[in-house]
C-alpha positions in Angstrom: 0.0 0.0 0.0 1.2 3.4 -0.8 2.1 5.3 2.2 0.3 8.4 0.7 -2.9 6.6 0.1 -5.1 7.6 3.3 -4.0 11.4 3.0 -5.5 10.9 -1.0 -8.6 9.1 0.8 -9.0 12.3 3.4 -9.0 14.6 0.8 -11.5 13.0 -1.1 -13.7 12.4 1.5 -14.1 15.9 2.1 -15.3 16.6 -1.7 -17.8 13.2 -1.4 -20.6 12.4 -0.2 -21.1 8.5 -0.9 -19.6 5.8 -3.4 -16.5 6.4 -5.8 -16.6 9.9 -6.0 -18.9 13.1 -6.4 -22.3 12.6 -6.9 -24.0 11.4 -10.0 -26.9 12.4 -12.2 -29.6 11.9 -10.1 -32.0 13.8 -12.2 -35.4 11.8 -12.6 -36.6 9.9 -15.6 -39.9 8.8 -17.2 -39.7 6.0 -19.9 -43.2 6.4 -20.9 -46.1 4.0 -20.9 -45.0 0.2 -19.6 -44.6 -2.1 -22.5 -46.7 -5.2 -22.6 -45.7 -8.0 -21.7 -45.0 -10.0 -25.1 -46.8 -12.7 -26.3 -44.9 -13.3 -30.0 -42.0 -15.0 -31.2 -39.2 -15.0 -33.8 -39.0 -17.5 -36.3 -36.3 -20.1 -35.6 -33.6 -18.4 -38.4 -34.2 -14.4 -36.4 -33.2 -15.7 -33.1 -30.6 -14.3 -31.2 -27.3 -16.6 -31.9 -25.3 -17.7 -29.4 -22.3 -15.7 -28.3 -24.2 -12.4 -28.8 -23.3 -9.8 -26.1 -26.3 -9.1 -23.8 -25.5 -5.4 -22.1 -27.4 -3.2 -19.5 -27.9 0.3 -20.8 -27.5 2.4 -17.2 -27.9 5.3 -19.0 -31.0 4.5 -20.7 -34.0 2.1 -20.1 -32.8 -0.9 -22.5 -30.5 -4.1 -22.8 -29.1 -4.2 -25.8 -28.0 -7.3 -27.9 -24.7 -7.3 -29.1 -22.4 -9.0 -32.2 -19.3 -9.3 -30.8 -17.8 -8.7 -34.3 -20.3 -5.9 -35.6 -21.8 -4.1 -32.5 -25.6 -3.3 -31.5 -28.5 -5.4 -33.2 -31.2 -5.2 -31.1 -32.7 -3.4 -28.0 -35.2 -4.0 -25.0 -37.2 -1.7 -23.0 -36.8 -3.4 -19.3 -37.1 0.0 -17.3 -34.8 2.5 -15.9 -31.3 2.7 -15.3 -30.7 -1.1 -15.5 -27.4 -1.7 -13.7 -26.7 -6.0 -13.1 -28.3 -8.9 -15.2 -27.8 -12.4 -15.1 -28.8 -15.3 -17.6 -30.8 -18.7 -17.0 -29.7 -21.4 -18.3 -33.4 -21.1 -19.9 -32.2 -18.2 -21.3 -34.2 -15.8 -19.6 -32.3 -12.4 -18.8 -33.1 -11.3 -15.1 -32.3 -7.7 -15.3 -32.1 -4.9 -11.9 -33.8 -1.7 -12.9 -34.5 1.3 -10.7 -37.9 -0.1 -10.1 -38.7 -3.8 -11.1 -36.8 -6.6 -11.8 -37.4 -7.2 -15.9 -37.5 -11.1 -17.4 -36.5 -11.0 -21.0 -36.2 -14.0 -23.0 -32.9 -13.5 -24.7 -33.5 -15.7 -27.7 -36.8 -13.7 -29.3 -35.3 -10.4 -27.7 -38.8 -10.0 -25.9 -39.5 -8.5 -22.7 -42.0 -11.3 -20.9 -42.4 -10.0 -16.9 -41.9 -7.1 -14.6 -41.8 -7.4 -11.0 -42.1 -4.5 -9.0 -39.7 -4.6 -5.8 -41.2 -4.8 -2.1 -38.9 -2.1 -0.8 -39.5 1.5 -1.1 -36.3 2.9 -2.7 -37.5 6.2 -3.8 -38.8 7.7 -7.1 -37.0 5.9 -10.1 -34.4 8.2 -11.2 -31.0 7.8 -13.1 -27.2 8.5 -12.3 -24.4 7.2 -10.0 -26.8 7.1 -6.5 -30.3 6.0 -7.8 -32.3 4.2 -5.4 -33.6 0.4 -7.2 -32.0 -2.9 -7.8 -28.1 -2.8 -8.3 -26.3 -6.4 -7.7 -28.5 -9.7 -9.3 -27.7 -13.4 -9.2 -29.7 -16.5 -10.0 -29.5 -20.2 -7.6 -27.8 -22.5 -9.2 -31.2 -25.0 -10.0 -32.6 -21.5 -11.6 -36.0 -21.2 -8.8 -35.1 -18.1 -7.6 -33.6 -14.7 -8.5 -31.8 -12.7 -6.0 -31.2 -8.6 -6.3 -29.7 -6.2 -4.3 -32.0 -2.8 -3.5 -30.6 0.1 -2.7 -32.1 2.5 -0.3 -30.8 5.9 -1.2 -29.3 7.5 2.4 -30.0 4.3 3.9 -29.0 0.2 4.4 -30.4 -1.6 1.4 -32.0 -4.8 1.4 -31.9 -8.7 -1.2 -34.9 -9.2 -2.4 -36.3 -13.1 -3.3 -37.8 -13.7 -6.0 -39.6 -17.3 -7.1 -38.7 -16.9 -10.8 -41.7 -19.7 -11.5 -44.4 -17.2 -9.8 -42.7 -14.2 -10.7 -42.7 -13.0 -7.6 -41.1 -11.6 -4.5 -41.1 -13.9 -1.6 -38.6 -12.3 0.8 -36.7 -9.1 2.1 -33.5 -9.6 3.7 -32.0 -6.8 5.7 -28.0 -6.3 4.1 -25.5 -3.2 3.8 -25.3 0.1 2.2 -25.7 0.0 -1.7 -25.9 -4.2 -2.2 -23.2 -3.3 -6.0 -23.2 -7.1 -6.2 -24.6 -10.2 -5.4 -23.7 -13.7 -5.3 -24.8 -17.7 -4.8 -22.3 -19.9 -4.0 -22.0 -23.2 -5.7 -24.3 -25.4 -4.0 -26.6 -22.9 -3.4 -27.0 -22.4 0.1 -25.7 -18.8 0.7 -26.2 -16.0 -0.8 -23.6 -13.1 -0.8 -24.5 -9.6 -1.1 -21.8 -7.1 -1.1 -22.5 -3.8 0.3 -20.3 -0.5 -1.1 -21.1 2.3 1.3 -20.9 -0.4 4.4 -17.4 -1.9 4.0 -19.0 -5.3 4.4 -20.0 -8.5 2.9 -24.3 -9.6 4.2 -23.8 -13.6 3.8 -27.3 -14.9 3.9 -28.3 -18.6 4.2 -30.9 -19.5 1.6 -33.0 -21.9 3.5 -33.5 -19.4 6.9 -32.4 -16.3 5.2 -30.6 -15.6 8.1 -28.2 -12.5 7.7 -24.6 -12.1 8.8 -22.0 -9.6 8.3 -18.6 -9.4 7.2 -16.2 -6.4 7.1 -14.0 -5.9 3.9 -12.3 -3.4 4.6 -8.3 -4.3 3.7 -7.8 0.1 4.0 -9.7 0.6 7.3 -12.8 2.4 7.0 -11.8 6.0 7.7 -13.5 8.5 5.8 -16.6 6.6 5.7 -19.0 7.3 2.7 -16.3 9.5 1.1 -14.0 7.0 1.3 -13.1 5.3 -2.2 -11.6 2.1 -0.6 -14.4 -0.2 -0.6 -15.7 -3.3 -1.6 -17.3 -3.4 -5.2 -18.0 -7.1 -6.9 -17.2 -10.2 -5.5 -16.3 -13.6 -7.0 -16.6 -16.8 -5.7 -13.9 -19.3 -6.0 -14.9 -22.5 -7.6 -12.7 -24.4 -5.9 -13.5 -23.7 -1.8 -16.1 -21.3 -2.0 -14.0 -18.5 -0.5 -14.9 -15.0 -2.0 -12.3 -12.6 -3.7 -12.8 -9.2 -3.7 -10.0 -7.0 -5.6 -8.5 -3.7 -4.2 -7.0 -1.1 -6.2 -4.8 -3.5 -8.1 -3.0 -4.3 -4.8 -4.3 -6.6 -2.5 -7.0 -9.5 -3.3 -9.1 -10.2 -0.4 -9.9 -13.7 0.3 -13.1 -14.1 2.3 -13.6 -17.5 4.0 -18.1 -16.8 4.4 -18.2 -19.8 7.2 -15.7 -18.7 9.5 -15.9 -14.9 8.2 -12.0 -15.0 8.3 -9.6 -12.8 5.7 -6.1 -13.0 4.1 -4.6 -10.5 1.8 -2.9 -12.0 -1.3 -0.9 -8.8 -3.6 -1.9 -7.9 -6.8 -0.2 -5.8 -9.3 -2.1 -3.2 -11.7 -2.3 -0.3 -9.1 -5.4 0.8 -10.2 -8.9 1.4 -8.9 -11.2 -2.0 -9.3 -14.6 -2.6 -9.9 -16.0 -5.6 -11.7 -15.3 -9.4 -11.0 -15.4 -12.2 -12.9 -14.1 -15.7 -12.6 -14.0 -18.7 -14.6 -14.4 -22.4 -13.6 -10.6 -23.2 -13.9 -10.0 -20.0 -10.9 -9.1 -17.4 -13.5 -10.0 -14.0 -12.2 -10.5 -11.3 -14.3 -10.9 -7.6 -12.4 -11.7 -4.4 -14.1 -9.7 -1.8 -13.6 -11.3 2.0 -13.3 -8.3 4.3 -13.3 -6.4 6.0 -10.8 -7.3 7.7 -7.8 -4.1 9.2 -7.6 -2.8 9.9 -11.1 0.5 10.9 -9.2 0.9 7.4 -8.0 -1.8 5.2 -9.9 -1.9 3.6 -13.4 -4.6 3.8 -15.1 -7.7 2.2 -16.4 -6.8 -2.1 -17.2 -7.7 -5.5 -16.9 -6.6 -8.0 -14.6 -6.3 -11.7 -15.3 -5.2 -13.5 -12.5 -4.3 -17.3 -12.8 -5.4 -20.0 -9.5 -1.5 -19.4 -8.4 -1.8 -15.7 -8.5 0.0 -15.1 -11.7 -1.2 -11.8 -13.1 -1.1 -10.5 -16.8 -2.7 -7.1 -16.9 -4.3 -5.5 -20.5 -4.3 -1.2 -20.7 -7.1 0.0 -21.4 -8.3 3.2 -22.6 -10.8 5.0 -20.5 -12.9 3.9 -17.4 -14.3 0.9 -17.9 -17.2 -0.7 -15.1 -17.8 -5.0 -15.8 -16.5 -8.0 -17.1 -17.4 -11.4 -19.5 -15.2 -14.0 -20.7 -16.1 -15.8 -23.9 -17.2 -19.3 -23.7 -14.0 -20.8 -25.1 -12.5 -18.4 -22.4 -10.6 -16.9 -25.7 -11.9 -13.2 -25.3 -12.8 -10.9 -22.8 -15.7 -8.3 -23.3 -15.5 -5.1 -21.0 -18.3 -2.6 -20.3 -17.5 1.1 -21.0 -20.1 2.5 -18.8 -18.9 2.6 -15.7 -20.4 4.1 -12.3 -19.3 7.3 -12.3 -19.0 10.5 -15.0 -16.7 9.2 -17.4 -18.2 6.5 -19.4 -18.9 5.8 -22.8 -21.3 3.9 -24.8 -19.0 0.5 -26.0 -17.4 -2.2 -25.0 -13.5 -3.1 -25.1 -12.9 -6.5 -27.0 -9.5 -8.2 -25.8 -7.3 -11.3 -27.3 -6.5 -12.8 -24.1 -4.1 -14.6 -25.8 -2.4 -11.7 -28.1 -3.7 -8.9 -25.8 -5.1 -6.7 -29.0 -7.8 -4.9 -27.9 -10.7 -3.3 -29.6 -14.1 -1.3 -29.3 -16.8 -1.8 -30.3 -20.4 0.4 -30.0 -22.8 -1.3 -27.7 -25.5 0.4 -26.2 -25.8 3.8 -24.0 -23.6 3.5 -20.9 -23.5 -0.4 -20.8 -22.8 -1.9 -17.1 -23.6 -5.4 -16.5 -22.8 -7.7 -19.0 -23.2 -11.3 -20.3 -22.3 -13.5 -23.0 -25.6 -15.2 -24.2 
């Protein structure tokens, strides 16, 4: 850790209120009339292939379908400022918006439910802060859908949701602004991890019991202003243990049963966000840029081998999310990142090579997937 890293955290806390740094557009939006829910299909030959990019537009109120080779060829209308997604193995799209959870059925590109959250969260606006669903994971058999609500000025809460009725069943207390949420591998916990709280919630799926961890490799000085806090989590196929990146230089290793941490170094000196990791323990982490340009590098990708060997990829610009192809061959990074600073496209990198790519994809595109 750099020595002069707390006096750069000070500082900023004075100019911040909450989250990664001053506030965002919190300006409210309408997106018109709800649409139906839709009751057509595509022919067999129109459907969406498979390895299209599926991308949540935060700065809109669409997904939008991807080519990975030619960019944008189809959008959604799921609500506003979508921020997580994840895919069924049915291929149904569960997608957080400010207000409802949208179902879209990836393959005819239709929009088929809307389910309204149980917790009050606040007018559905856009920008940085907005109040609504953030983090969203499914249980590995697919019955239920898990999301993170944020309360704006307040703890937020994961919301259950039977995915059969299309419904939510449960509210679990968790932290500050739930960015990301997780299941482990057999299912039985559920990990929601809380920005503005410094913590982990780990929630057991059958009694929905809560309990809190503290990720806080930095200390928690400076509170909300503070930049040093937990962002995505990934859970390590191999013991269950979560790994949560910090600033390209420590990886936090979470042991959720005994609530136990160790710090394992890591090299791109840059601010993290997004998390991804692959069967095999590859991590990937996104890196957002510097805090301290005086000090930091700047925006990158990490990939991070089971025995912590590192090869980090430049990038250009902030970037927010991560997906690995299927043949784990390419990585696929949002451009819309959290804060100001975004823009509407995704990097395409040659793990192998390391040639990198952009390519257009929606309006400030934050959770991503590859279909």
């Amino acid at each position: 850790m750099k020595a002069s890293r707390t006096v750069v955290i000070a500082l900023l806390g004075v100019a911040v209120l909450a989250g990664c740094g001053a506030g965002g557009d919190g300006a409210a939006s309408s997106e018109g009339p709800e649409p139906a829910a839709a009751t057509s299909t595509l022919p067999a030959e129109q459907r969406t292939p498979e390895g299209t990019l599926l991308v949540a537009d935060f700065g809109s109120d669409t997904v939008t379908f991807v080519d990975p080779e030619r960019g944008p060829i189809d959008s959604v209308k799921v609500g506003t400022a979508p921020y997580g997604l994840t895919v069924g193995d049915d291929g149904r799209a569960w997608v957080a918006t400010a207000d409802a959870v949208a179902v879209v059925d990836t393959s005819t590109r239709e929009r088929v439910d809307r389910i309204p959250y149980e917790t009050e969260s606040g007018p559905a606006t856009t920008g940085e802060y907005r109040g609504g669903g953030m983090g969203i994971a499914l249980s590995p058999d697919g019955e239920h859908a898990y999301v993170g609500v944020n309360v704006p000025d307040g703890k937020g809460t994961l919301e259950v949701i039977d995915t059969k009725k299309r419904e939510v069943t449960d509210t679990v207390p968790v932290g500050r602004r739930p960015f990301d949420v997780d299941v482990s591998k057999d299912g039985r916990e559920v990990y929601a991890t809380n920005h503005d709280s410094f913590d982990v919630t780990v929630v057991r799926a059958d009694s929905l019991k809560p309990r809190r961890i503290e990720v806080a490799p930095y200390g928690t000085e400076g509170g909300l202003g503070s930049w040093l806090k937990p962002h995505y989590a990934a859970v390590r196929p191999s013991d269950g243990k979560l790994l949560f990146p910090f600033e390209g230089e420590k990886l936090v290793v979470v042991d959720p049963r005994t609530g136990e941490s160790d710090i394992e170094p890591m090299t791109a000196n840059t601010h993290q966000h997004g998390a991804q990791i692959m069967e095999d323990g590859t991590l990937f982490a996104v890196g957002t840029g510097p805090i301290d340009p005086s000090e930091d590098k700047g925006p990158s990708l990490t990939m991070r081998t089971k025995d912590g060997e590192e090869k980090v990829f430049p990038l250009e610009g902030p970037h927010e999310d991560v997906a690995v192809s299927k043949d784990g061959g390419t990585a696929y990074v949002s451009g819309g990142f959290t804060r100001d600073g975004f823009w509407n496209g995704i990097t395409v990198i040659d793990l192998e090579s390391g040639d990198t790519r952009r390519l257009p994809a929606g309006e400030r595109p934050l959770g991503i997937a590859v279909l």
